[in-house]
MOPAC internal coordinates of N, CA, C and O (Angstrom, degrees):
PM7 1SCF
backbone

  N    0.0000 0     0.00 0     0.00 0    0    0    0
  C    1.4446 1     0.00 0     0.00 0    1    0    0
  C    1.5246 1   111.18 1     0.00 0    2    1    0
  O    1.2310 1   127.76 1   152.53 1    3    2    1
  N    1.0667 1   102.67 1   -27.47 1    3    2    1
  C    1.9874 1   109.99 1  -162.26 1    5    3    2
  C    1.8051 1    90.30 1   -86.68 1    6    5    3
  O    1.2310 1   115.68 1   145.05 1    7    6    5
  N    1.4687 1   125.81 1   -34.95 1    7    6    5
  C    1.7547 1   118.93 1   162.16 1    9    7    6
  C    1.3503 1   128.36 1   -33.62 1   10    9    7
  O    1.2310 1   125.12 1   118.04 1   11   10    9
  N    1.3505 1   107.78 1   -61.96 1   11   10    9
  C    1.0770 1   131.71 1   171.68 1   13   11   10
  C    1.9007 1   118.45 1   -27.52 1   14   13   11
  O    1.2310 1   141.87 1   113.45 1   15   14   13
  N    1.5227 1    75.14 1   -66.55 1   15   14   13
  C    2.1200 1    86.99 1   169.34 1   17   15   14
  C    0.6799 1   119.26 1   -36.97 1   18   17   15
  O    1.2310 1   125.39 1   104.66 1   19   18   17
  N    1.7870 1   107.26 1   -75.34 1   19   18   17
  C    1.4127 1   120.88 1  -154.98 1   21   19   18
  C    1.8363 1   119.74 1   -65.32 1   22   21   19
  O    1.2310 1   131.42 1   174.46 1   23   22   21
  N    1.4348 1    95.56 1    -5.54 1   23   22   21
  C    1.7236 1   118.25 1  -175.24 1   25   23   22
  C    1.3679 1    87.47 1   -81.97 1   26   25   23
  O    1.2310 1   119.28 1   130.41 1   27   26   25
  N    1.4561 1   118.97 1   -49.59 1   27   26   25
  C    1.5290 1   100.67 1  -158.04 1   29   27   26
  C    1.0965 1   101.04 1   -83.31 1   30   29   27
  O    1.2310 1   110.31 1   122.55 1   31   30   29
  N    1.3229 1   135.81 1   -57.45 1   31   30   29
  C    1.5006 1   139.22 1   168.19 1   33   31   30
  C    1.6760 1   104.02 1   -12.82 1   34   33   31
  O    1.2310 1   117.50 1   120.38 1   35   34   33
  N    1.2450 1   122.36 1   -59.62 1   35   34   33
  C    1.4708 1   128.53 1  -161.25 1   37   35   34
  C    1.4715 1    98.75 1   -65.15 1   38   37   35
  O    1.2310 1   120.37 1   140.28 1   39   38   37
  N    1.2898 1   116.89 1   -39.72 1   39   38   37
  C    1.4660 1   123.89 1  -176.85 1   41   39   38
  C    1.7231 1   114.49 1   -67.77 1   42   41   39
  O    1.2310 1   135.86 1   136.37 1   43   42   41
  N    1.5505 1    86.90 1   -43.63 1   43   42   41
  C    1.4571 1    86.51 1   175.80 1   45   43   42
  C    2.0207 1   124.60 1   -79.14 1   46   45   43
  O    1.2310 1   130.61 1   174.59 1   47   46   45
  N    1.6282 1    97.13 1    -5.41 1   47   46   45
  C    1.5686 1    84.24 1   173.75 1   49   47   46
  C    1.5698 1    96.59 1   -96.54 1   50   49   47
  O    1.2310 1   122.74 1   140.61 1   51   50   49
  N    1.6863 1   112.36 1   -39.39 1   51   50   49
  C    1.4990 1    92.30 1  -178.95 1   53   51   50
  C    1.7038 1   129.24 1   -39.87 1   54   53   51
  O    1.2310 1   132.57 1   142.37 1   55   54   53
  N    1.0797 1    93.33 1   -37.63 1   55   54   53
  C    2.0837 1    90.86 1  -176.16 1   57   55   54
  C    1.3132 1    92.13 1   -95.85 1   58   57   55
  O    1.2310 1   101.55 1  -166.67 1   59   58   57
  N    1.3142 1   151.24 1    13.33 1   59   58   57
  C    1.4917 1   118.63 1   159.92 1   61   59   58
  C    1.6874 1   103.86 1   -95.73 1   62   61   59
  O    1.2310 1   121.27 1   166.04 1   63   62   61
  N    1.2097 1   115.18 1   -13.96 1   63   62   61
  C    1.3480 1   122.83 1  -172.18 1   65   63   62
  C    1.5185 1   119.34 1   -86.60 1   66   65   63
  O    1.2310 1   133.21 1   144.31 1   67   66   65
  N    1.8294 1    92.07 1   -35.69 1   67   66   65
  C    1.6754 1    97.78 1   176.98 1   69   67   66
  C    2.2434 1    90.44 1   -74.44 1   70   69   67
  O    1.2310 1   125.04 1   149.48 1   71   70   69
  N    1.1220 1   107.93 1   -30.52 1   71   70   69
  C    1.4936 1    83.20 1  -160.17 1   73   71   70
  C    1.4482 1   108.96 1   -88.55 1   74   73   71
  O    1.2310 1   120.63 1  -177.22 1   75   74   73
  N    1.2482 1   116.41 1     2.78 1   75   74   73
  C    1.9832 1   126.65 1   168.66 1   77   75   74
  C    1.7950 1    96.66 1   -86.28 1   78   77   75
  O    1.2310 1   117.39 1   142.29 1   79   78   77
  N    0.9337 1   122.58 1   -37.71 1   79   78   77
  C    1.4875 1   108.10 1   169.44 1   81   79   78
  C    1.4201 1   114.92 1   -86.23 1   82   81   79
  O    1.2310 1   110.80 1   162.84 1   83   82   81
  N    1.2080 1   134.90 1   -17.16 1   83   82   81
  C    1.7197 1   127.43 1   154.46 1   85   83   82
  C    1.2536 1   124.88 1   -33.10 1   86   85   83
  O    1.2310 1   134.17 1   118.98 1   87   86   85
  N    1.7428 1    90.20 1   -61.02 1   87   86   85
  C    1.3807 1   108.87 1  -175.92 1   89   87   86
  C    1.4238 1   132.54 1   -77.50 1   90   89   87
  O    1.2310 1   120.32 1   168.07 1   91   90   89
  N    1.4701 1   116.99 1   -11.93 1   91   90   89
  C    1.3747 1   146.79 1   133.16 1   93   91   90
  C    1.2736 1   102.82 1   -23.45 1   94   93   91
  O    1.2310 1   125.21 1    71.41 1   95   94   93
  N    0.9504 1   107.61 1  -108.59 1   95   94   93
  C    1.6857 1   147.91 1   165.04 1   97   95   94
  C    1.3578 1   108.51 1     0.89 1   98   97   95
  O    1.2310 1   119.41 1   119.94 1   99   98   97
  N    1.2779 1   118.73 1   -60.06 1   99   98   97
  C    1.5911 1   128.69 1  -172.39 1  101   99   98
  C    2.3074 1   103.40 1  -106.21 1  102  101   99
  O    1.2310 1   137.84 1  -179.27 1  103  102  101
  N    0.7839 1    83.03 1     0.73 1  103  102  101
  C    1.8902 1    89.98 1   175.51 1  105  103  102
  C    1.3736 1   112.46 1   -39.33 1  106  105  103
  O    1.2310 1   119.98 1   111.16 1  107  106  105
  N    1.3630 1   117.64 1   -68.84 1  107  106  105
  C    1.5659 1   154.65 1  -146.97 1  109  107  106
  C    1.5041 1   105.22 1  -100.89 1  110  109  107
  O    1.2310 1   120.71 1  -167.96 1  111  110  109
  N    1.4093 1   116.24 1    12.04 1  111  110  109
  C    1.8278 1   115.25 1   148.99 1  113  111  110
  C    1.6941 1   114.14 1   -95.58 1  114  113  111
  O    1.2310 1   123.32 1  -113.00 1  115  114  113
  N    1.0090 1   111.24 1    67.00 1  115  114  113
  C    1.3180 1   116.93 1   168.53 1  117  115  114
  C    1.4082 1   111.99 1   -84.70 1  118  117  115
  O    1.2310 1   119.33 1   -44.43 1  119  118  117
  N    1.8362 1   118.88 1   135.57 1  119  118  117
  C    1.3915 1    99.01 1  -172.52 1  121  119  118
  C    1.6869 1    86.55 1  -138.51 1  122  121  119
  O    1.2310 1   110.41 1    17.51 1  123  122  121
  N    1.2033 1   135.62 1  -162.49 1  123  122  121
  C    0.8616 1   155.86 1  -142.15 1  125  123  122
  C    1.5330 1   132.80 1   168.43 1  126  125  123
  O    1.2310 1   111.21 1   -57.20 1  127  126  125
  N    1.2896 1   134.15 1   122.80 1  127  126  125
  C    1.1905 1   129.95 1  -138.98 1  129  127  126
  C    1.8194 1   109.89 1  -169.90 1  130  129  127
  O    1.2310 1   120.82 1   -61.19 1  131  130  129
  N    1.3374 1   116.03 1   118.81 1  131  130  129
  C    1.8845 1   108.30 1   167.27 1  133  131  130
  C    1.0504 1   116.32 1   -77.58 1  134  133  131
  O    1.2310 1   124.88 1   -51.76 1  135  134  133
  N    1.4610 1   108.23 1   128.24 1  135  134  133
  C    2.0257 1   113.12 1   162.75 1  137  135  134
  C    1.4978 1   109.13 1  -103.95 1  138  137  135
  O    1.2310 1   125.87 1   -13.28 1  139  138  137
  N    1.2728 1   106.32 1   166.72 1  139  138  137
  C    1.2435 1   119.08 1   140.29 1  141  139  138
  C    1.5077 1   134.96 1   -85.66 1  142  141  139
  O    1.2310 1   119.97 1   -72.96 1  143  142  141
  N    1.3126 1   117.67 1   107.04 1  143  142  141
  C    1.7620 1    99.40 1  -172.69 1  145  143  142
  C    1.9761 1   105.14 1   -84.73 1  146  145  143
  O    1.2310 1   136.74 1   -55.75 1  147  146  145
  N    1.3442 1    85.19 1   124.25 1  147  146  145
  C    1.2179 1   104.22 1   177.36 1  149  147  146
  C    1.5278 1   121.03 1   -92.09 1  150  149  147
  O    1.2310 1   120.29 1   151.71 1  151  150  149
  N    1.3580 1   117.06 1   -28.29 1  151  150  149
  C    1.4071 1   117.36 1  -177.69 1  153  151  150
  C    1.3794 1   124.99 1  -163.83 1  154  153  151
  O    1.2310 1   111.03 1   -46.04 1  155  154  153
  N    1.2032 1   134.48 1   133.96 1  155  154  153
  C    1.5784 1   133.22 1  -167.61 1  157  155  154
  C    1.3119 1    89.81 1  -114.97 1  158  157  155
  O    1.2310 1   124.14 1   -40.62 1  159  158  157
  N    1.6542 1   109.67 1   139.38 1  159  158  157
  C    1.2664 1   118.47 1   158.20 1  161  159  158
  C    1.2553 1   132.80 1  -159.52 1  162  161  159
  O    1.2310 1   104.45 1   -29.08 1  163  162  161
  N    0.9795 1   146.30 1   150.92 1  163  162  161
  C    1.6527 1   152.20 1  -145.14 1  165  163  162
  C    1.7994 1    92.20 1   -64.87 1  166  165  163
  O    1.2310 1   125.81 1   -35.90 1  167  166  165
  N    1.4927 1   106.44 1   144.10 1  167  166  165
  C    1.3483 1    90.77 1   178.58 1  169  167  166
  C    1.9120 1    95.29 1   -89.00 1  170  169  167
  O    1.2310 1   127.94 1     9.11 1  171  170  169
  N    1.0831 1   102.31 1  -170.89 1  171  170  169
  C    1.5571 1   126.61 1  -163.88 1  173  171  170
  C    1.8500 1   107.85 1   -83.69 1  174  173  171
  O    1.2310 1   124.71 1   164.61 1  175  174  173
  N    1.1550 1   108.55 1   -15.39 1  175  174  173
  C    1.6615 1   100.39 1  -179.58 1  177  175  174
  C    1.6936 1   108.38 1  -117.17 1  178  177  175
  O    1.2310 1   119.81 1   -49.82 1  179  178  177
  N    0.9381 1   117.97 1   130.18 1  179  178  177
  C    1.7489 1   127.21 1   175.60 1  181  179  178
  C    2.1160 1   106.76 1   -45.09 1  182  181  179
  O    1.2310 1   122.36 1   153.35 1  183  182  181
  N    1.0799 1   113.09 1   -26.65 1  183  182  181
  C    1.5659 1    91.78 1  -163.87 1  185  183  182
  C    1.2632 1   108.54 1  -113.44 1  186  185  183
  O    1.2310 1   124.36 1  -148.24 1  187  186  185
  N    1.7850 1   109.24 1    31.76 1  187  186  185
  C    1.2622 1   117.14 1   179.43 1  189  187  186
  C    1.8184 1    98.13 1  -116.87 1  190  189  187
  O    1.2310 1   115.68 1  -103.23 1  191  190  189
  N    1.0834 1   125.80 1    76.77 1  191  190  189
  C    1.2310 1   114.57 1  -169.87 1  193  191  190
  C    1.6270 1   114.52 1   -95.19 1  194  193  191
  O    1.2310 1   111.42 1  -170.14 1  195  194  193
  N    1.1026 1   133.77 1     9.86 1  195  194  193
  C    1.3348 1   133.01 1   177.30 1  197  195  194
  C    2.0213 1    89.89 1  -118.23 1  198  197  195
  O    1.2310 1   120.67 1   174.67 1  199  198  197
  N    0.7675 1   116.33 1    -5.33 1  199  198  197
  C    2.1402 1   110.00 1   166.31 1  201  199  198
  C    1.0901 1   108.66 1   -68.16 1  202  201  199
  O    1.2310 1   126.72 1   -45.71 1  203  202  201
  N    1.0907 1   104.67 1   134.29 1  203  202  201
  C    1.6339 1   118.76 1   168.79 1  205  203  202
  C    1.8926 1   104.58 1  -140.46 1  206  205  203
  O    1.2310 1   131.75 1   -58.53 1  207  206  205
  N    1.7652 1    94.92 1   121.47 1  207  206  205
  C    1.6446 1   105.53 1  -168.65 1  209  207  206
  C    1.4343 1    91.14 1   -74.99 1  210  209  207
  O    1.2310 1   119.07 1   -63.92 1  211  210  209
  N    1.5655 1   119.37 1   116.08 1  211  210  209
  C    2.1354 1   113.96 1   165.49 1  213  211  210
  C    1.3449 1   108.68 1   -87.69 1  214  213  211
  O    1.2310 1   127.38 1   -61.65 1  215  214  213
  N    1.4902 1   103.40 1   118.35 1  215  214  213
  C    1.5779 1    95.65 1   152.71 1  217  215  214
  C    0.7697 1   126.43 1  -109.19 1  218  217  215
  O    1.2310 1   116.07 1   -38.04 1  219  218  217
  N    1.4817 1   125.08 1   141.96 1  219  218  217
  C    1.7242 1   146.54 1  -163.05 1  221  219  218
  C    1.2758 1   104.17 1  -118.82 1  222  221  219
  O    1.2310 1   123.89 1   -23.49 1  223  222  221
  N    1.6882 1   110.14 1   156.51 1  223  222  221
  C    1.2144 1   126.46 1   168.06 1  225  223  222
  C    1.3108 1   103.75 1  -121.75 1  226  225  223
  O    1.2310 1   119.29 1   -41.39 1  227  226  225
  N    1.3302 1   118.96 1   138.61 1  227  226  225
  C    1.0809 1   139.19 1  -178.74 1  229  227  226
  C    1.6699 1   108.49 1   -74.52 1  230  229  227
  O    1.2310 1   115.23 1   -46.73 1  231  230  229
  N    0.9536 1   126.65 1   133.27 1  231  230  229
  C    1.1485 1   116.23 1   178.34 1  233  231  230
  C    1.5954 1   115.41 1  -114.18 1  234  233  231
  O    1.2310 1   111.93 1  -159.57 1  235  234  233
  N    0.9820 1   132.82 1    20.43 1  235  234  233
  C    1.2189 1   153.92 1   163.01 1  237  235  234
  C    1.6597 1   114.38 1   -80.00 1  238  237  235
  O    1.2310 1   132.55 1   123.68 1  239  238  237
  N    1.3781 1    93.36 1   -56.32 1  239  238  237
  C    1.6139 1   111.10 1  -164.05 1  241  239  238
  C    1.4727 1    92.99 1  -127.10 1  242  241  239
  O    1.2310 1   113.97 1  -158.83 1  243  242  241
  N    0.8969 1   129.02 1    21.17 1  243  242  241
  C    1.7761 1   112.41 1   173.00 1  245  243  242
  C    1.6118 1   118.10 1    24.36 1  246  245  243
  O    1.2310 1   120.70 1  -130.41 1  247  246  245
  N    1.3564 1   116.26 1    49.59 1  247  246  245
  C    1.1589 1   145.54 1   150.70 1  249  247  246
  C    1.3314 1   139.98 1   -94.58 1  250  249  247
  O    1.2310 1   119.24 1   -62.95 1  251  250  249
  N    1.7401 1   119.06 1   117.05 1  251  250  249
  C    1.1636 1    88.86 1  -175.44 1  253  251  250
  C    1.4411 1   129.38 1  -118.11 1  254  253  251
  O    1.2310 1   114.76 1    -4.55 1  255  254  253
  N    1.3789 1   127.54 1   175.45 1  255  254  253
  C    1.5796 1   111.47 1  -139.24 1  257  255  254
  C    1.7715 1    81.93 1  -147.82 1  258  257  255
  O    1.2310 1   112.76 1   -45.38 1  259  258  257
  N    1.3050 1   131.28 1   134.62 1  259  258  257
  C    1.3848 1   157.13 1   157.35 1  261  259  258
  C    1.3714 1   128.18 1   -92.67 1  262  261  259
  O    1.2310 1   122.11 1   -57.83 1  263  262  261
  N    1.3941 1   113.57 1   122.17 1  263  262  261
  C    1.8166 1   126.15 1   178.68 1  265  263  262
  C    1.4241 1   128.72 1  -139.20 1  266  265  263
  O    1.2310 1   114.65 1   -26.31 1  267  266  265
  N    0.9022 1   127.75 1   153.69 1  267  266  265
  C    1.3214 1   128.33 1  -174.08 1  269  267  266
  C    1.5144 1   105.81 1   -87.89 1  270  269  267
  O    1.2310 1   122.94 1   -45.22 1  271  270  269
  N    1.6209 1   111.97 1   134.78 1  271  270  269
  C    1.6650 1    97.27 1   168.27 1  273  271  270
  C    1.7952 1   101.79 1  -136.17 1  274  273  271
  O    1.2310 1   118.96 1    -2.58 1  275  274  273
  N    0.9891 1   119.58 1   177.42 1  275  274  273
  C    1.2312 1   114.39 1  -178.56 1  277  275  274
  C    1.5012 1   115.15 1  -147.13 1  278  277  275
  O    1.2310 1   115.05 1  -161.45 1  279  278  277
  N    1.5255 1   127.00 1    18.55 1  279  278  277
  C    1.0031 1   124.09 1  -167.96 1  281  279  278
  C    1.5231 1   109.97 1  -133.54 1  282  281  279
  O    1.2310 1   100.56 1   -53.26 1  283  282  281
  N    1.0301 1   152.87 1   126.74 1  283  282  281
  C    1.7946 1   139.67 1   170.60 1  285  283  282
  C    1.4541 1    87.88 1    94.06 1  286  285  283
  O    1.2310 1   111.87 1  -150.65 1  287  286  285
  N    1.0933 1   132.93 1    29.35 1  287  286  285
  C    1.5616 1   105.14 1  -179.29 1  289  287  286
  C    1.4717 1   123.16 1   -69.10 1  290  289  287
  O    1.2310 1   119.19 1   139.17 1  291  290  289
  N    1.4249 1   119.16 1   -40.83 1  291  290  289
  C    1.4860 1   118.99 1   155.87 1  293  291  290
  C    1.5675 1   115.65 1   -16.61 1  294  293  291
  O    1.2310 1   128.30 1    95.80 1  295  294  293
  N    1.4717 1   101.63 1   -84.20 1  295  294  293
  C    1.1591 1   120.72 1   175.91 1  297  295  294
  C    1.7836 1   125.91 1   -27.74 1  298  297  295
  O    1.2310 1   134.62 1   124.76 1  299  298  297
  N    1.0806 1    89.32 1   -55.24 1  299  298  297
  C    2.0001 1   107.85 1   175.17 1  301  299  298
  C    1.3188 1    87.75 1   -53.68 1  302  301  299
  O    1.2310 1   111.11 1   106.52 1  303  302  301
  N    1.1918 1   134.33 1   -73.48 1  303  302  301
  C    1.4995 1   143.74 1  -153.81 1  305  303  302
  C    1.8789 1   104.26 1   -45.51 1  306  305  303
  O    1.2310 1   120.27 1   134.99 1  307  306  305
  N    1.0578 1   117.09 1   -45.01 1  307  306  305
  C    1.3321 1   129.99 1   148.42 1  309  307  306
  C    1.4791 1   117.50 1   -48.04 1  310  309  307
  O    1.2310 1   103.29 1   164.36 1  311  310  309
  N    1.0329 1   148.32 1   -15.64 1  311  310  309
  C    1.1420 1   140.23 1  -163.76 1  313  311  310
  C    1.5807 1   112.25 1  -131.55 1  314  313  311
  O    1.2310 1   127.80 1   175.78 1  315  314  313
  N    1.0569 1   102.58 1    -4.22 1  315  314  313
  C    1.7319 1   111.85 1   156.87 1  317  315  314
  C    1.4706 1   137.89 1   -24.15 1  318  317  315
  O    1.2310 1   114.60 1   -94.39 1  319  318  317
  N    1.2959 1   127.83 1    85.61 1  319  318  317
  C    1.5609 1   141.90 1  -154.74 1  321  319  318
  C    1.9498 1   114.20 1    74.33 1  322  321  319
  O    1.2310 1   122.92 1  -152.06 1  323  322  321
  N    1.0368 1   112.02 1    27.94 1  323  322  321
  C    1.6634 1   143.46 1   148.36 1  325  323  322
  C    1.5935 1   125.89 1   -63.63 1  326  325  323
  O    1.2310 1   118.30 1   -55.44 1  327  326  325
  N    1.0780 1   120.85 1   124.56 1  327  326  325
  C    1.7722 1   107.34 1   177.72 1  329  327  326
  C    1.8966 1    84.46 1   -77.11 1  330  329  327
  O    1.2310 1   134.30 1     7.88 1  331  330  329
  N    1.5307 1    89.95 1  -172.12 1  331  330  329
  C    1.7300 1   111.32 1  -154.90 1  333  331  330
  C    1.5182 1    94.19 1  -175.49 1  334  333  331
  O    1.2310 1   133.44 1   -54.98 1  335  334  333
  N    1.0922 1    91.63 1   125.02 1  335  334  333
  C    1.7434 1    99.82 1   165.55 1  337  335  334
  C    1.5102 1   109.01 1  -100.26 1  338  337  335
  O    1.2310 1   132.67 1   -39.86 1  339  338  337
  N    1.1631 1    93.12 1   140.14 1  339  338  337
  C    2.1833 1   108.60 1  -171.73 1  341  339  338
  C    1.3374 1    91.70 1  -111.34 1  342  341  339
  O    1.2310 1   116.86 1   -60.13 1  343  342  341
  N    1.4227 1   123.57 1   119.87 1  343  342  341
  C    1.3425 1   134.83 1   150.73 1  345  343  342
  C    1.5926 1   124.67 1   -85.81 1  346  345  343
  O    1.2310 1   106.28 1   -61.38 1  347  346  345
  N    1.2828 1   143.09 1   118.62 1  347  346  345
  C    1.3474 1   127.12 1  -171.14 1  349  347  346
  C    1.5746 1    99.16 1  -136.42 1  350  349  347
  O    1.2310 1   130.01 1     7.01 1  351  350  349
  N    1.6036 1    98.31 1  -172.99 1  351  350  349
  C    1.5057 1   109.88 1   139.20 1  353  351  350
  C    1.4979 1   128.36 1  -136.04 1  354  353  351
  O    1.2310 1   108.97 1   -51.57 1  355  354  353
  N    1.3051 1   138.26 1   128.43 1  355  354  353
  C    1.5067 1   111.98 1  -166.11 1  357  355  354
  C    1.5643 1   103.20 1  -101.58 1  358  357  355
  O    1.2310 1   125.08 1   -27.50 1  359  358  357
  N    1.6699 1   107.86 1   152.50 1  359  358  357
  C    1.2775 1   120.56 1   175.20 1  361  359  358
  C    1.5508 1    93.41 1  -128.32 1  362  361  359
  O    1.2310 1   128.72 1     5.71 1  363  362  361
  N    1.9227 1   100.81 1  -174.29 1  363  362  361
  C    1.2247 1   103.42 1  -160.70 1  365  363  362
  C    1.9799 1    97.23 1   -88.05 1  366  365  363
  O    1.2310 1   119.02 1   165.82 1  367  366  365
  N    1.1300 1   119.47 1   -14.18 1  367  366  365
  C    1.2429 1   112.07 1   166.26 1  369  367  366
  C    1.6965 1   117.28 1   -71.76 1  370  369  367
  O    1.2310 1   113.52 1  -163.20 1  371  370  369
  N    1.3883 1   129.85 1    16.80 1  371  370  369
  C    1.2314 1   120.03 1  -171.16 1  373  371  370
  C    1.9373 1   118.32 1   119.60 1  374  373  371
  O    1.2310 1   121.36 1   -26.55 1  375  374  373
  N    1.2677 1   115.01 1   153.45 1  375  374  373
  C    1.2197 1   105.41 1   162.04 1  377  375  374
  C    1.4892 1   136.64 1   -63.13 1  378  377  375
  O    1.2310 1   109.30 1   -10.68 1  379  378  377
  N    1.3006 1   137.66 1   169.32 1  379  378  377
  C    1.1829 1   116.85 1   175.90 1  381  379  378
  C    1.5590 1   116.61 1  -160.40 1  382  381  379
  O    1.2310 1   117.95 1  -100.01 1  383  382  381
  N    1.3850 1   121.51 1    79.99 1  383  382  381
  C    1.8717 1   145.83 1   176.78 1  385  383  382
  C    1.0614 1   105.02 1   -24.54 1  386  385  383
  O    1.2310 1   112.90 1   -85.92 1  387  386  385
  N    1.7700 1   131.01 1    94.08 1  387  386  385
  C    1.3576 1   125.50 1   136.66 1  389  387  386
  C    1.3417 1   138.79 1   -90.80 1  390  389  387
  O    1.2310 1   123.22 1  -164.30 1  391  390  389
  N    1.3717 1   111.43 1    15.70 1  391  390  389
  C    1.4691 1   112.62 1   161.94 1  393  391  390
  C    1.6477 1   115.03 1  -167.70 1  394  393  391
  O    1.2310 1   122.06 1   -44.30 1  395  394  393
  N    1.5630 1   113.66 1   135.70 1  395  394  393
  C    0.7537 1   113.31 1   164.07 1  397  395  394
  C    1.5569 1   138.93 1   -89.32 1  398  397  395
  O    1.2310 1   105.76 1   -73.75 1  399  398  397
  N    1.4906 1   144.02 1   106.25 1  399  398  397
  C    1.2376 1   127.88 1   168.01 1  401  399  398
  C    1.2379 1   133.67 1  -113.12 1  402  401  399
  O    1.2310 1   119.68 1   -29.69 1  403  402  401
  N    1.5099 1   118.22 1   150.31 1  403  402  401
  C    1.2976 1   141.79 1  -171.91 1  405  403  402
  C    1.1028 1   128.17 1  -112.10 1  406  405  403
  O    1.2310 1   120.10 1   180.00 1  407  406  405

């Protein structure tokens, strides 16, 4: 009975440990970047009612790139064909927007 534990225990520090050093690891790519916001729009599921999907244009690459935000949305709505500074950090699952400025 006492095997059993110590198996899971081991399992359970290995993946909390590999994933506290991931997140270590990948923390400190914070990047930063101007868009153009080109378009606000309702996101796609009903029980998200304060989301608003932003789309940006890249102004680098005249590409454009879509995100979910959920905060200032009023505000954004105002700022429609406006540059915008995108604050993030990227990991290997994707980028990820913690601040917007104007």
């Amino acid at each position: 009975m006492f095997i059993p534990v110590l198996v899971y225990l081991w399992l359970w520090a290995a993946f909390c440990i590999s994933v506290k050093l991931w997140t270590y690891y990948y923390s400190d790519n914070s990047w930063q970047q101007e868009y153009q916001l080109v378009a606000i729009e309702a996101c796609p599921t009903d029980y998200e009612y304060s989301c608003a999907k932003l789309v940006v244009l890249d102004l680098n690459t005249y590409r454009k790139r879509s995100f979910r935000w959920y905060l200032d949305k009023s505000k954004l709505q105002r700022l429609q064909n406006e540059n915008i500074n995108i604050v993030g950090v990227k990991s290997p699952l994707g980028s990820v927007v913690h601040q917007i400025q104007w």
